[in-house]
N, C-alpha and C positions, 0 to 999 in steps of 0.2 A: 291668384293675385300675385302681381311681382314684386321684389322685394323690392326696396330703395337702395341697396348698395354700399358700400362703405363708406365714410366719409373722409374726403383729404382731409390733413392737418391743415387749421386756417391758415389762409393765407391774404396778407391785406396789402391796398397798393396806396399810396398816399396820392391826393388830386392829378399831381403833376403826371406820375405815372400810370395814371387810368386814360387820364387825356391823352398819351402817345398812345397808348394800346388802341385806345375809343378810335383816334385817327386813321391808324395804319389799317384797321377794321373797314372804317369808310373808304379810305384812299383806293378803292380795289384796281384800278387802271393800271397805276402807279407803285404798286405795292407786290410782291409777289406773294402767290397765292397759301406758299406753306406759310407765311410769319403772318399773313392777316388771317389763317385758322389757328396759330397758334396764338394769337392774340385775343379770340373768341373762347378758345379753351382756358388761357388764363382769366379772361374776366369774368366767365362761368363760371370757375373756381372760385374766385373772389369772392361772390355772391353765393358762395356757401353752400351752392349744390354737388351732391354727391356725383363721382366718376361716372358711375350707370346714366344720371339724370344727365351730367353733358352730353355724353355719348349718343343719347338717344335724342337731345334736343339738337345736336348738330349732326348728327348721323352719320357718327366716326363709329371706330371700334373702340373699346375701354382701355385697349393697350398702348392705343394712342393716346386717352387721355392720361395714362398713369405717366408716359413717357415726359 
């Protein structure tokens, strides 16, 4: 059975700044590809999932999510 992982320290985004992150995420045409995964990795954070559970829900490495 695998562990869950560590959990980041919370981290919260107030409306305004979910809605850029939420967009840059859609925008994918127009958007270059590292800030709309980094924007993915932050809102998964957000949502209070641990490093391991991004990492395997976006299918990065954890190094990348700690970065």
């Amino acid at each position: 059975m695998s562990r869950p992982g560590p959990k980041i320290p919370p981290l919260s985004l107030t409306d305004a700044q979910r809605a850029v992150l939420e967009g840059w995420v859609r925008r994918r045409r127009t958007t270059a590809q590292a800030l709309a995964q980094r924007s993915r990795i932050v809102l998964e954070c957000a949502d209070g999932h641990s490093i391991m559970e991004v990492s395997r829900r976006l299918r990065i490495t954890p190094d990348t999510v700690r970065t």
